[in-house]
PyMOL Python script that loads the backbone (N, CA, C, O; Angstrom):
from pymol import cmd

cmd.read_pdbstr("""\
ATOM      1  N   UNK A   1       0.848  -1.159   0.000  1.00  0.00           N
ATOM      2  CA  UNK A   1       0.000   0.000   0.000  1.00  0.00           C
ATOM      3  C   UNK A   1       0.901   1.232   0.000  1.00  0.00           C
ATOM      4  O   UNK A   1       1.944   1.226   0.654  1.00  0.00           O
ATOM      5  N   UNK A   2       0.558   2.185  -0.650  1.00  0.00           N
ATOM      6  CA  UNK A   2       1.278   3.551  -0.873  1.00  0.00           C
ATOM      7  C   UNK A   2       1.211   4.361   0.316  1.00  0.00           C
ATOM      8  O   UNK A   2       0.258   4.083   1.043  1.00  0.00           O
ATOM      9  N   UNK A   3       2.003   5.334   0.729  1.00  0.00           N
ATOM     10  CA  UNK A   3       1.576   6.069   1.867  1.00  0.00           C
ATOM     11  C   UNK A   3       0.244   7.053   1.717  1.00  0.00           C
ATOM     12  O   UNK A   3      -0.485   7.485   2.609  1.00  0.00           O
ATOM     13  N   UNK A   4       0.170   7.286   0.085  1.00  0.00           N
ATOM     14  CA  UNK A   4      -0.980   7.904  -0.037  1.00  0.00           C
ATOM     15  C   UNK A   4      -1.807   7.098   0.505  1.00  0.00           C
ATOM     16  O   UNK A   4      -1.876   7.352   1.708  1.00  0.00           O
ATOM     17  N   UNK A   5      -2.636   6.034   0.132  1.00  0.00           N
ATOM     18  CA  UNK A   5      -3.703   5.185   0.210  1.00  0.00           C
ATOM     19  C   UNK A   5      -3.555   5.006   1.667  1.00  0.00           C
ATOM     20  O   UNK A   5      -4.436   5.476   2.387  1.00  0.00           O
ATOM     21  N   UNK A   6      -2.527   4.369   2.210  1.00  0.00           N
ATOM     22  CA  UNK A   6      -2.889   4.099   3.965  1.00  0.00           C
ATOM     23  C   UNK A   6      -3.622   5.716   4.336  1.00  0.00           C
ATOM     24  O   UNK A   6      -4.761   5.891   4.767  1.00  0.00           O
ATOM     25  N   UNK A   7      -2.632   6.742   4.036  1.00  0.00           N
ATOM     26  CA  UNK A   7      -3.579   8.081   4.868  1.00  0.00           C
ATOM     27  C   UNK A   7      -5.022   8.081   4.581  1.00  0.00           C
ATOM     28  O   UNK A   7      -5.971   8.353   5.317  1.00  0.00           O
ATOM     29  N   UNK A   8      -4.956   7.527   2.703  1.00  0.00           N
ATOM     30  CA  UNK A   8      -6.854   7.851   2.768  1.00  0.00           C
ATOM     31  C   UNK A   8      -7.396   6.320   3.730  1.00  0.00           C
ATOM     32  O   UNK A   8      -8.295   6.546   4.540  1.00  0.00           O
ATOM     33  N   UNK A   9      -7.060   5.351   3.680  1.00  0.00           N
ATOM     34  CA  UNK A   9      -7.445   4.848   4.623  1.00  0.00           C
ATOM     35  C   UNK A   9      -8.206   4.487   5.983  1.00  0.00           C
ATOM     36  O   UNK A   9      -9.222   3.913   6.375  1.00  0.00           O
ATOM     37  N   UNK A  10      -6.798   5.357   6.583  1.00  0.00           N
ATOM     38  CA  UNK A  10      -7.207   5.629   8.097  1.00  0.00           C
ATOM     39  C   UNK A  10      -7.917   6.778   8.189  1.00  0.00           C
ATOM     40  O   UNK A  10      -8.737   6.919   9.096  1.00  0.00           O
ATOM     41  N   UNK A  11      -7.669   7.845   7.166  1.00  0.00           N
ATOM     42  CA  UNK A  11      -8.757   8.633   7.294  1.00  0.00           C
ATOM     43  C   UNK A  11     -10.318   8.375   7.178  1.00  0.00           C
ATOM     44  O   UNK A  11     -11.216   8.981   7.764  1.00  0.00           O
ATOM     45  N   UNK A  12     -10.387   7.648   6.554  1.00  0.00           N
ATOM     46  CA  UNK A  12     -11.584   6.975   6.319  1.00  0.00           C
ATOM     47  C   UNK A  12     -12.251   6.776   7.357  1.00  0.00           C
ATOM     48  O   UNK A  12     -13.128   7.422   7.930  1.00  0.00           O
ATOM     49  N   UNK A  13     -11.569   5.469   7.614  1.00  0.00           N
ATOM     50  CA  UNK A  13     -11.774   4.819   9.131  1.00  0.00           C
ATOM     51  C   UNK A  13     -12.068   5.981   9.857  1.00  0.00           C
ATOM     52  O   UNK A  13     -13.258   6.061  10.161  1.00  0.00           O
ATOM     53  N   UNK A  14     -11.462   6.773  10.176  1.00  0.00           N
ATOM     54  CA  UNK A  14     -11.608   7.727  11.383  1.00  0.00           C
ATOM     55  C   UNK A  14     -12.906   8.085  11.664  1.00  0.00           C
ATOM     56  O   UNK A  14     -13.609   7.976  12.669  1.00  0.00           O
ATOM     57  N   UNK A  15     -13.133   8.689  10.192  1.00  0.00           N
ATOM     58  CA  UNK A  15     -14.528   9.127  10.275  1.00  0.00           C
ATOM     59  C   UNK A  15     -15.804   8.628  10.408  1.00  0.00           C
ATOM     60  O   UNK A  15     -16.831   9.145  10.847  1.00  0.00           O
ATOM     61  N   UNK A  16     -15.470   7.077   9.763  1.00  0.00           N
ATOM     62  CA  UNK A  16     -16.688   6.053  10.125  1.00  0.00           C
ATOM     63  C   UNK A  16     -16.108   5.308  11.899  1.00  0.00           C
ATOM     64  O   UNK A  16     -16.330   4.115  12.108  1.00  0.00           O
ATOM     65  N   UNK A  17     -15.530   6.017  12.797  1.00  0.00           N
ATOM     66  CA  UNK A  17     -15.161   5.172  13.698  1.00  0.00           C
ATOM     67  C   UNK A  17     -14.656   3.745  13.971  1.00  0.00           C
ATOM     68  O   UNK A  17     -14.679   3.033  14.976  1.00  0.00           O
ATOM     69  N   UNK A  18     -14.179   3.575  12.691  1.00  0.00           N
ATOM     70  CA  UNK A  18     -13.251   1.960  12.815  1.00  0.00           C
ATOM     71  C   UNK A  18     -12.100   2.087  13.265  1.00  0.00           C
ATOM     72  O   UNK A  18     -11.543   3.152  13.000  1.00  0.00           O
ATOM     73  N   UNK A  19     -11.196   0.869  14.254  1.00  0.00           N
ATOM     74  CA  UNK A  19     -10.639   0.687  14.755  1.00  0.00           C
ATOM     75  C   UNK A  19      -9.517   0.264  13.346  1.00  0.00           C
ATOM     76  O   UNK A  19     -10.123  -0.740  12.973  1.00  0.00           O
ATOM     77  N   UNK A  20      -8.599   0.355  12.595  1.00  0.00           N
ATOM     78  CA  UNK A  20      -7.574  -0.011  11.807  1.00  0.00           C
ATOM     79  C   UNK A  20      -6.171  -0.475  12.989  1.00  0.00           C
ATOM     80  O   UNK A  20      -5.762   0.211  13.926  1.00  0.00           O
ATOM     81  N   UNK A  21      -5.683  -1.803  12.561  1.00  0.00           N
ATOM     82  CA  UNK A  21      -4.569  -1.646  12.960  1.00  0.00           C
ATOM     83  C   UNK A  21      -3.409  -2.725  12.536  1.00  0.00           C
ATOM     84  O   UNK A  21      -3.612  -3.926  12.358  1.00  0.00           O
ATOM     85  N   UNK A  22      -2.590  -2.285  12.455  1.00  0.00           N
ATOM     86  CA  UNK A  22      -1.421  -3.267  11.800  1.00  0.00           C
ATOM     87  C   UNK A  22      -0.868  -4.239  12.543  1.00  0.00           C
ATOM     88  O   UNK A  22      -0.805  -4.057  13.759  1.00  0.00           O
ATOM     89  N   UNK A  23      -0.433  -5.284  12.052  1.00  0.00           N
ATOM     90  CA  UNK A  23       0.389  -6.833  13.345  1.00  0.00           C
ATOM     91  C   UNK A  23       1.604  -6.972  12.331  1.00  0.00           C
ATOM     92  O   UNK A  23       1.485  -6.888  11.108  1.00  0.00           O
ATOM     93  N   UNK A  24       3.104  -7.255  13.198  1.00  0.00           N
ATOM     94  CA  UNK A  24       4.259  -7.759  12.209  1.00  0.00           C
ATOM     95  C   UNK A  24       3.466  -9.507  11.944  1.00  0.00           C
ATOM     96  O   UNK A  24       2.593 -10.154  12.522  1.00  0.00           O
ATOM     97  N   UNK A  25       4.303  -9.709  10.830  1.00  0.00           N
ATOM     98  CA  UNK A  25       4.199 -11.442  10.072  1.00  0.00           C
ATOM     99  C   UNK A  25       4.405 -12.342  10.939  1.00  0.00           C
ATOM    100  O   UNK A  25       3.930 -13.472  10.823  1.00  0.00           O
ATOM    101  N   UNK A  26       5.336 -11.870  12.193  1.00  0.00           N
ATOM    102  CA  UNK A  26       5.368 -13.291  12.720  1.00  0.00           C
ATOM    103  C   UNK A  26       4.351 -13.001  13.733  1.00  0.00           C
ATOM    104  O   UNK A  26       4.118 -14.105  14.226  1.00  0.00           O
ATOM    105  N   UNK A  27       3.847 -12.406  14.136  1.00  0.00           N
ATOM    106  CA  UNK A  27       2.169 -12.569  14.962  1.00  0.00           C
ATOM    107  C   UNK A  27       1.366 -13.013  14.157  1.00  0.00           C
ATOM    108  O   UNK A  27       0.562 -13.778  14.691  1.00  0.00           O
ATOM    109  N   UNK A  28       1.221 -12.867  13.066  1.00  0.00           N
ATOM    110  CA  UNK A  28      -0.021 -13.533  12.028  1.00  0.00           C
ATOM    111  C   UNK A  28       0.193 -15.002  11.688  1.00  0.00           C
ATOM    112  O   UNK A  28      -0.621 -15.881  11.406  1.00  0.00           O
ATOM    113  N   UNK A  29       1.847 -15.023  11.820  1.00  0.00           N
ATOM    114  CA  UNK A  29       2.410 -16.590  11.145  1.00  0.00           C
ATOM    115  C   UNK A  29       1.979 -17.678  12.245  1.00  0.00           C
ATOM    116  O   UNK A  29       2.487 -18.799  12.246  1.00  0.00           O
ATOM    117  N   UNK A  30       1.095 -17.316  13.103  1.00  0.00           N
ATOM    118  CA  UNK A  30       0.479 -18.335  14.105  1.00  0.00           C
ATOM    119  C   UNK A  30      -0.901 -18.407  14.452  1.00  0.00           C
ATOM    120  O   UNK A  30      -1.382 -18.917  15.464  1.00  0.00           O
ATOM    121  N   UNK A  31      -1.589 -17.746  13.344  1.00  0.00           N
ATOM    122  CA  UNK A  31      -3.052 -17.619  13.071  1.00  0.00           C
ATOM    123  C   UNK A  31      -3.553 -18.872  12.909  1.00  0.00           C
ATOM    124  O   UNK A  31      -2.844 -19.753  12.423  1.00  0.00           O
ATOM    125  N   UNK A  32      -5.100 -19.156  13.376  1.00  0.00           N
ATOM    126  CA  UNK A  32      -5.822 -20.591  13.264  1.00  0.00           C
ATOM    127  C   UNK A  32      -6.198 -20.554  11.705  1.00  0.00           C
ATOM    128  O   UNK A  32      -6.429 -21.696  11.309  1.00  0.00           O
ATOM    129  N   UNK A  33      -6.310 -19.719  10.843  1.00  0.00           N
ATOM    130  CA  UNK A  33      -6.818 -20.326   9.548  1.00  0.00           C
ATOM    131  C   UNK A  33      -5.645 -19.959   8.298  1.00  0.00           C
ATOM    132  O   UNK A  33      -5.437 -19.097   7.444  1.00  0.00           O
ATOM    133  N   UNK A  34      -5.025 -21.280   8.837  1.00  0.00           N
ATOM    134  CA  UNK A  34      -3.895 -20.909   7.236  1.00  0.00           C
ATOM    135  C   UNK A  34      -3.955 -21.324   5.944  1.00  0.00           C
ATOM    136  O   UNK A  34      -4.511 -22.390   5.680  1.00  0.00           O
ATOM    137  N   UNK A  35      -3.482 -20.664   5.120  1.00  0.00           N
ATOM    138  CA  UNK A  35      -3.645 -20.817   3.699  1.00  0.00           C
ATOM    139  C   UNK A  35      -2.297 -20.826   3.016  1.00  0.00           C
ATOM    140  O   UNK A  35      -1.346 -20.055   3.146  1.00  0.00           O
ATOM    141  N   UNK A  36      -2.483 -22.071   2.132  1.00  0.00           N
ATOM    142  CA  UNK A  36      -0.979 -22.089   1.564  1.00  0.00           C
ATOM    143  C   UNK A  36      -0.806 -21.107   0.261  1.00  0.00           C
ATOM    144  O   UNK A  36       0.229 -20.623  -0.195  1.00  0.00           O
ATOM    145  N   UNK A  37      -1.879 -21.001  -0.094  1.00  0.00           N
ATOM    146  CA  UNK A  37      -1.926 -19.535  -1.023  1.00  0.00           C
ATOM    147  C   UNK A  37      -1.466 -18.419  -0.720  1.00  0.00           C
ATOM    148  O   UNK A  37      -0.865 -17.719  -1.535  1.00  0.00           O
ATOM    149  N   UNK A  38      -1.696 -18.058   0.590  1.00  0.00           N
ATOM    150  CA  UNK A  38      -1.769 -16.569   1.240  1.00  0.00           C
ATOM    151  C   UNK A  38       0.113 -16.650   1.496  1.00  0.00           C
ATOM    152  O   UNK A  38       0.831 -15.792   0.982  1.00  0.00           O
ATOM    153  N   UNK A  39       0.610 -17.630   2.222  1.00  0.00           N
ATOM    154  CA  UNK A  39       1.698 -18.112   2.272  1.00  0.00           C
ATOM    155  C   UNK A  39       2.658 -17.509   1.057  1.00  0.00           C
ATOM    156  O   UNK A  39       3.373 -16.511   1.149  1.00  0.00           O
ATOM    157  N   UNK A  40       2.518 -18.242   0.064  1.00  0.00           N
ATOM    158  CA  UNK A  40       3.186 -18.394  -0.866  1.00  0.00           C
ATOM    159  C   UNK A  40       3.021 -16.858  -1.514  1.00  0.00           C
ATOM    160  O   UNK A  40       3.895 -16.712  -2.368  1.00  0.00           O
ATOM    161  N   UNK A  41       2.043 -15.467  -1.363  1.00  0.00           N
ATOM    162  CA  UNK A  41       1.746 -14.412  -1.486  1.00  0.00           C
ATOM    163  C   UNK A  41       2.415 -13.310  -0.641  1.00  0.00           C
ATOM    164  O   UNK A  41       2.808 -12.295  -1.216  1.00  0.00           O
ATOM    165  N   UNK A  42       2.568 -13.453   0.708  1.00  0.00           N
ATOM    166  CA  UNK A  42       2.949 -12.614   1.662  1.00  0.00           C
ATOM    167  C   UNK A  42       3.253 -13.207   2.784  1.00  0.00           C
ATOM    168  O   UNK A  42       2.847 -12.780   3.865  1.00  0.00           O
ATOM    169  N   UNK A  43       4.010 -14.273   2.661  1.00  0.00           N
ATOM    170  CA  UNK A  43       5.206 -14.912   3.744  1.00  0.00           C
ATOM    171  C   UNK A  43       4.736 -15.383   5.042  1.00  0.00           C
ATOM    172  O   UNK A  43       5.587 -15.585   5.909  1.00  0.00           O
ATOM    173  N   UNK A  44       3.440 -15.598   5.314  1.00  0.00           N
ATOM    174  CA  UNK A  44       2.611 -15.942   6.492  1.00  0.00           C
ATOM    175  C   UNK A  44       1.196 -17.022   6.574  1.00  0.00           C
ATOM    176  O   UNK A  44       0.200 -16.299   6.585  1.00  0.00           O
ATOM    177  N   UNK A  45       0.969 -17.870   6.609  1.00  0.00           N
ATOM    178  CA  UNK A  45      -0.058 -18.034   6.020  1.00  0.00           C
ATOM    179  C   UNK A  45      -1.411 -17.643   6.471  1.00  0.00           C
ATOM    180  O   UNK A  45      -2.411 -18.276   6.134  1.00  0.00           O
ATOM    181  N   UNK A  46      -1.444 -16.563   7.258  1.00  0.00           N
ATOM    182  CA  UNK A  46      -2.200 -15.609   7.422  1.00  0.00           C
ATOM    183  C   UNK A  46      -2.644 -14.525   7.696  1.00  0.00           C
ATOM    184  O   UNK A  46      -2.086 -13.932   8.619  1.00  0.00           O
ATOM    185  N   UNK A  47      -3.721 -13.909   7.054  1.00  0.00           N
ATOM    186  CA  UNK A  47      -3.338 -12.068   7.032  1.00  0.00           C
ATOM    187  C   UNK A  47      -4.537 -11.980   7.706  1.00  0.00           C
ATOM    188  O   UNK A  47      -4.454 -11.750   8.912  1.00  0.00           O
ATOM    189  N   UNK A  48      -5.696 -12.115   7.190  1.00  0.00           N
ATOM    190  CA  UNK A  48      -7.188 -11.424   7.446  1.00  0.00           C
ATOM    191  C   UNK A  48      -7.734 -12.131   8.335  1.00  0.00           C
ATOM    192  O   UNK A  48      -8.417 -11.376   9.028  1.00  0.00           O
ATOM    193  N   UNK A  49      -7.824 -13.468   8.791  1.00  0.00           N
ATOM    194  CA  UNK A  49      -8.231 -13.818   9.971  1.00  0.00           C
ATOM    195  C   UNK A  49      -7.484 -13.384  11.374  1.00  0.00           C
ATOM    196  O   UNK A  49      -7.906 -12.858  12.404  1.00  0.00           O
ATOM    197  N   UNK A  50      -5.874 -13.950  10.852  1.00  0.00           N
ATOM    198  CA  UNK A  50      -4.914 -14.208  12.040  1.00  0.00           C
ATOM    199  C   UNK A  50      -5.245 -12.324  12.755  1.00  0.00           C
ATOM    200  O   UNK A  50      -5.296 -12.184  13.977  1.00  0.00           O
ATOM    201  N   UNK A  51      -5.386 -11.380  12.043  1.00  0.00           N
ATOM    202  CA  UNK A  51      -5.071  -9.700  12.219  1.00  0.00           C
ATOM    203  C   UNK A  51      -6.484 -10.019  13.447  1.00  0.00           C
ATOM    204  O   UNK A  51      -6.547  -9.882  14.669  1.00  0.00           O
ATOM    205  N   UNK A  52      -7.502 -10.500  12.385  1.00  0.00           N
ATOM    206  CA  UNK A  52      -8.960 -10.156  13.578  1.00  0.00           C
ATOM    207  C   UNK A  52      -8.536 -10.648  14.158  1.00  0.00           C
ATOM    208  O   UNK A  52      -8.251  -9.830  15.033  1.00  0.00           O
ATOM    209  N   UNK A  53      -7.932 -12.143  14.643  1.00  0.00           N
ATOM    210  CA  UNK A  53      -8.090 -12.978  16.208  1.00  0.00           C
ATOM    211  C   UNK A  53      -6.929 -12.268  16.856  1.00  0.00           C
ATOM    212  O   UNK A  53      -6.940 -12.426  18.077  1.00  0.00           O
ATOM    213  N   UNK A  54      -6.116 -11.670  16.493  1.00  0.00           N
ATOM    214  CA  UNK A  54      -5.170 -10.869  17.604  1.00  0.00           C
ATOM    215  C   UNK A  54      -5.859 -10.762  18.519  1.00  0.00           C
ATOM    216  O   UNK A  54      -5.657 -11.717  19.270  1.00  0.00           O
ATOM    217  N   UNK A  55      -6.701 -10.011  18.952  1.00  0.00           N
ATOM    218  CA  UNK A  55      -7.228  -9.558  20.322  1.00  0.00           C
ATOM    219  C   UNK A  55      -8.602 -10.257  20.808  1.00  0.00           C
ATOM    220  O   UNK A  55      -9.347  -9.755  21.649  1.00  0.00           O
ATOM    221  N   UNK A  56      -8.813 -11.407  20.200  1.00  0.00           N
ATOM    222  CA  UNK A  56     -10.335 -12.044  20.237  1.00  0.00           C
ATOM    223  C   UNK A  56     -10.250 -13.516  19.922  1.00  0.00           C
ATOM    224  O   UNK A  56      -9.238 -14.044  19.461  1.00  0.00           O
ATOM    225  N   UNK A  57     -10.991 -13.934  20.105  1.00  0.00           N
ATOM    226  CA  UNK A  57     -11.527 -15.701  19.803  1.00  0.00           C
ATOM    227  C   UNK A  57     -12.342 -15.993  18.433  1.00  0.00           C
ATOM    228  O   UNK A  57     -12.290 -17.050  17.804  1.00  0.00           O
ATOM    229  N   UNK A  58     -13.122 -14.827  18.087  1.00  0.00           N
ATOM    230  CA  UNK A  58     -14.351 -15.198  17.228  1.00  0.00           C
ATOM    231  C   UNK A  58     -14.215 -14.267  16.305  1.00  0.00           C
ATOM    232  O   UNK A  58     -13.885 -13.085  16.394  1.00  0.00           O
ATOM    233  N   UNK A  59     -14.585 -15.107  15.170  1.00  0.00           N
ATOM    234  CA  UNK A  59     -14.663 -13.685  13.673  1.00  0.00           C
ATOM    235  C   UNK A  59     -16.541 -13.705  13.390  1.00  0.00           C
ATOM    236  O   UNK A  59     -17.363 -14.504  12.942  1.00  0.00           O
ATOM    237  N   UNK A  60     -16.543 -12.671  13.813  1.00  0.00           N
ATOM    238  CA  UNK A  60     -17.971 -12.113  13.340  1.00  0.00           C
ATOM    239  C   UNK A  60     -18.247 -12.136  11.866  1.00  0.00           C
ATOM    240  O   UNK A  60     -19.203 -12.541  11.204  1.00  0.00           O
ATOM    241  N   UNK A  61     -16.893 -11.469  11.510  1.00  0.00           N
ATOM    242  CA  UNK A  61     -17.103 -11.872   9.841  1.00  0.00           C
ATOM    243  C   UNK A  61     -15.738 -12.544   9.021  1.00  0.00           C
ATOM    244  O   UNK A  61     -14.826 -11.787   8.689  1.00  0.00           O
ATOM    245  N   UNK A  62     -15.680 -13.719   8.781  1.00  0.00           N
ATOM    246  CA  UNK A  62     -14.553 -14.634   8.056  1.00  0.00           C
ATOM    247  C   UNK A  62     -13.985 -13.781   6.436  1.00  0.00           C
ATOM    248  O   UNK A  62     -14.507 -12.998   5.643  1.00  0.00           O
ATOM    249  N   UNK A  63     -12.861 -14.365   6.541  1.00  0.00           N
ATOM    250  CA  UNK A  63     -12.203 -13.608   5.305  1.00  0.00           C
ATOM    251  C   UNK A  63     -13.367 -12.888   4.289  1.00  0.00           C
ATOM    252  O   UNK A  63     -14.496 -13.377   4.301  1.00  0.00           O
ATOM    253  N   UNK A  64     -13.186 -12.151   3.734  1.00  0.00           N
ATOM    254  CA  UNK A  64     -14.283 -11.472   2.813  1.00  0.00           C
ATOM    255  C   UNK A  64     -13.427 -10.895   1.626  1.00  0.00           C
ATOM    256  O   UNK A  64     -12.754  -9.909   1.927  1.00  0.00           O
ATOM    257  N   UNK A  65     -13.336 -11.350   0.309  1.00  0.00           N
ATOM    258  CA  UNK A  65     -12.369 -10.662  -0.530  1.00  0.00           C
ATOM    259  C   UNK A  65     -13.879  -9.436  -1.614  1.00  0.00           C
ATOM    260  O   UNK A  65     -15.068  -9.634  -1.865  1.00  0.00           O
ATOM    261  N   UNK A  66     -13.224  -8.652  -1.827  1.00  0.00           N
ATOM    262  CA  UNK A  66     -14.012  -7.918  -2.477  1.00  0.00           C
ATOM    263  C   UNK A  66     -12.873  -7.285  -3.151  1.00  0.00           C
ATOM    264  O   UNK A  66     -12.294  -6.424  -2.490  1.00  0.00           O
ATOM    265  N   UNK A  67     -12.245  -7.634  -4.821  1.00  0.00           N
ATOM    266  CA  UNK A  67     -11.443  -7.037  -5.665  1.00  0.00           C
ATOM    267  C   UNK A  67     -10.316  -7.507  -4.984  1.00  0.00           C
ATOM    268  O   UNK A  67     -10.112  -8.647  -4.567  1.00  0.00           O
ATOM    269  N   UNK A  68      -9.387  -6.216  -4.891  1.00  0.00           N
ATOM    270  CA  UNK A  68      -7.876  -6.568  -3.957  1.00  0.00           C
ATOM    271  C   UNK A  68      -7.995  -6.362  -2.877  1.00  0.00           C
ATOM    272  O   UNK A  68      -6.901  -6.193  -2.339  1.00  0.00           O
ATOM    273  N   UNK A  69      -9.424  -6.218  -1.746  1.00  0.00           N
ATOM    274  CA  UNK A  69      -9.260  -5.665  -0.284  1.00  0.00           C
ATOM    275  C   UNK A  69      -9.873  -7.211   0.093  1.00  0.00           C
ATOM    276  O   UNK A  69     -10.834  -7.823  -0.370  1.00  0.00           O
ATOM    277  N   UNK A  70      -9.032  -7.506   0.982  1.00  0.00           N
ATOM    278  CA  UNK A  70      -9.584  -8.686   2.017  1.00  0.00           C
ATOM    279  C   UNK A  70      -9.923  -7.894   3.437  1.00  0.00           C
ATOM    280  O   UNK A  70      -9.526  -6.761   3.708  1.00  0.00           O
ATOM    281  N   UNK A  71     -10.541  -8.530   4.074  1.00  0.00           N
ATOM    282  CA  UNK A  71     -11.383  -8.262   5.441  1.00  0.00           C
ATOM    283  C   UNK A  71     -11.293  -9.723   6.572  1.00  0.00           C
ATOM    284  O   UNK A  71     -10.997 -10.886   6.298  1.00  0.00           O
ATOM    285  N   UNK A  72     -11.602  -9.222   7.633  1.00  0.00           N
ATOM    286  CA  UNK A  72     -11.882 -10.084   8.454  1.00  0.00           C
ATOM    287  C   UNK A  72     -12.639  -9.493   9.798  1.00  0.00           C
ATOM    288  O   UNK A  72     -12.315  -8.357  10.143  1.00  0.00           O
ATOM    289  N   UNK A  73     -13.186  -9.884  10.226  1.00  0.00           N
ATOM    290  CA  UNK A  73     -13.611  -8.727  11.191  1.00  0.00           C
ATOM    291  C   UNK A  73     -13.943  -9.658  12.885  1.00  0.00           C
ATOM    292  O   UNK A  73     -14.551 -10.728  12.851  1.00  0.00           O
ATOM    293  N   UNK A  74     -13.572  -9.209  13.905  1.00  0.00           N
ATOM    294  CA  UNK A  74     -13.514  -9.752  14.960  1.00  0.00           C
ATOM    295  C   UNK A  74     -14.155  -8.525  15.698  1.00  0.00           C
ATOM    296  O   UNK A  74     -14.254  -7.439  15.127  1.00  0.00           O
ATOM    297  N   UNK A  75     -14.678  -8.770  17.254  1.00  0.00           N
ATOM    298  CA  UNK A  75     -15.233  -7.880  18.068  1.00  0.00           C
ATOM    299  C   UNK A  75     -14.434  -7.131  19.272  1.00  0.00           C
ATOM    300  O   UNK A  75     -15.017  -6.315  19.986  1.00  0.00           O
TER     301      UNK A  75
END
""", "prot")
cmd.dss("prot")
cmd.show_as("cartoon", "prot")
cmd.util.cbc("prot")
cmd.orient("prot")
């Protein structure tokens, strides 16, 4: 992501009150739903779940790809 795009980003977020936040690879590289795809893409085999369960147990909403933005969403 460009530094442009992260600022529109989080700006975004801000304004709709979402919480955004970043994890290094090796916190994600021990996520419950791995993918050898995602792996072989960005060195972890997980991005969008492992990020939601950082701070939680449960994904309210499971990977979600829409174009190039993946999602995951935890409470």
């Amino acid at each position: 992501m460009t530094p442009r795009a992260a600022r529109g980003l989080m700006s975004e977020a801000a304004r709709r009150g979402w919480h955004v936040a970043g994890h290094p690879a090796a916190l994600l590289a021990d996520g419950r739903v791995p993918s050898a795809a995602v792996a072989g893409h960005v060195g972890t085999p997980s991005v969008a779940e492992a990020a939601a369960l950082v701070d939680g147990d449960t994904l309210l909403v499971g990977k979600t790809v829409h174009g190039r933005v993946t999602v995951a969403v935890a409470p």
